[in-house]
C-alpha angles and dihedrals in degrees: 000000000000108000104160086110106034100128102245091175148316103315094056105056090084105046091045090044088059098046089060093048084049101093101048102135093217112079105195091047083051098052089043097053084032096056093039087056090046091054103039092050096047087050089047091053094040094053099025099232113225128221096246087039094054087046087062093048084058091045096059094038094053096037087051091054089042096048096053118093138153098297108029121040110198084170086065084044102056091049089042091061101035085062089238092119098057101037080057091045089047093050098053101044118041124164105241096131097041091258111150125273120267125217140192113295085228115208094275110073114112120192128221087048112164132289105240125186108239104268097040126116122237085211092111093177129033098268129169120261134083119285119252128203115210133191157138148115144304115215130172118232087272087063088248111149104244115219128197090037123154117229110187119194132190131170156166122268114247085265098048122259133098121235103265081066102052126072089191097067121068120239116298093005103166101017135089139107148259139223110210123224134249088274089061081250117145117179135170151167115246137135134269112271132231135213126245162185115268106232105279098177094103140041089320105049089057094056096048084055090048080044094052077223116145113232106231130127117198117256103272147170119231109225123194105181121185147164135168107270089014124117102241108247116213108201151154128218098204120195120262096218097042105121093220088065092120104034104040106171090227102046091235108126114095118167107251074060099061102098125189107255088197116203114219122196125263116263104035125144123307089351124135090190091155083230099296104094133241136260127235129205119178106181130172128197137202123215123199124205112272141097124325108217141119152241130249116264120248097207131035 
């Protein structure tokens, strides 16, 4: 009879654990568990984890994954807050070759959003808030204009919630994409955006409350920018007045994000403004070689 690992205390549950996980064929899959093991060990050691502790842990991870569904992804949320979704996003996509800065997907992307012609507004129904004009390029590394980019928005309502949230507003309101010209230009209509509470109703919003922490995220614009041979770039424009700049819920503001939401006067050309002004974002992004392909949505 084999007893070589056969578990005989504590010290030896790592190093037993590893040796099963040895022979998986596929390198990458075996670093990955191996260095997972490695680290929650060590963190269960370091804190001494209790019973009833480790009985909570189960209990988040298994009420996160309950409480996703087709249109609300709690799984998304908990790695969104815990910073875990933007120090990924960060790693994967630096800016050494002046290629524009990448941030978190968030839980609210849909895909299939609508096909729009540059110049049209993704306001798909008369809501309050004060309209906002966007607009701006999309280059490749070389500095080359890139046609025939899609350029794939998405954003809150100006009371804060997308569209998926709100009964009020009708399927895919604020979202769409865009095709750029043969300049590399992509412009549209929407509305200003507000900023707002993450949903809070489920796992996460209990530990934010067991955190003290508040629950806002800055008034931003989602970006999915792509091109054939281009490597996609996931991204926010956040706005440069919002009060939640520096301590975003999510951790998702970095500087080269901060876009300049710029207020016009009422009354200027062509602008029913209805006497409270417009907004104007003028945005460019830089795309890198790579692939061109695209997340799973977390919502349907």
């Amino acid at each position: 009879m084999n007893t070589a690992n056969i578990i005989d205390g504590e010290a030896s549950v790592t190093a037993v654990a590893h040796a099963a996980m040895a022979r998986t064929p596929d390198p990458r899959l075996r670093r990955l568990v191996a260095a997972f093991v490695d680290h929650m060990h060590a963190l269960i050691r370091e804190v001494d984890l209790t019973e009833a502790e480790f009985e909570t842990v189960l209990k988040f991870v298994t009420d996160i994954g309950q409480q996703t569904n087709d249109v609300h992804n709690e799984v998304v949320l908990a790695a969104d807050v815990l910073g875990i979704s933007t120090l990924v996003a960060l790693r994967n996509n630096p800016q050494n070759q002046g290629q524009s800065a990448a941030a978190l997907l968030g839980p609210f992307w849909r895909a299939a959003s609508p096909l729009c012609a540059n110049g049209e507004s993704i306001a798909r129904c008369d809501m309050p808030g004060t309209t906002m004009e966007v607009s701006g390029q999309v280059r490749g590394v070389d500095g080359a204009p890139l046609a025939g980019a899609k350029v794939d928005v998405w954003q809150a309502s100006p009371v804060g919630l997308y569209e998926n949230q709100d009964e009020q507003q009708p399927s895919m309101n604020l979202r769409g994409y865009f095709i750029t010209g043969p300049d590399g230009r992509y412009s549209f209509r929407t509305v200003r955006p507000a900023g707002y509470p993450v949903p809070t109703h489920g796992a996460v919003g209990v530990l934010l409350r067991l955190q003290e922490r508040h629950c806002m995220r800055p008034a931003h614009v989602h970006f999915m920018v792509s091109h054939p041979g281009c490597k996609t770039l996931i991204t926010q424009v956040f706005a440069d007045d919002c009060e939640h700049l520096g301590s975003d819920v999510s951790f998702g503001v970095t500087k080269p994000l901060v876009g300049q939401f710029v207020h016009h006067a009422p009354g200027g050309k062509d602008k029913a403004d209805g006497g409270s002004g417009y907004y104007t974002l003028n945005y460019d992004f830089v795309l890198e070689q790579g692939a061109s392909c695209f997340p799973e949505a977390p919502i349907k």
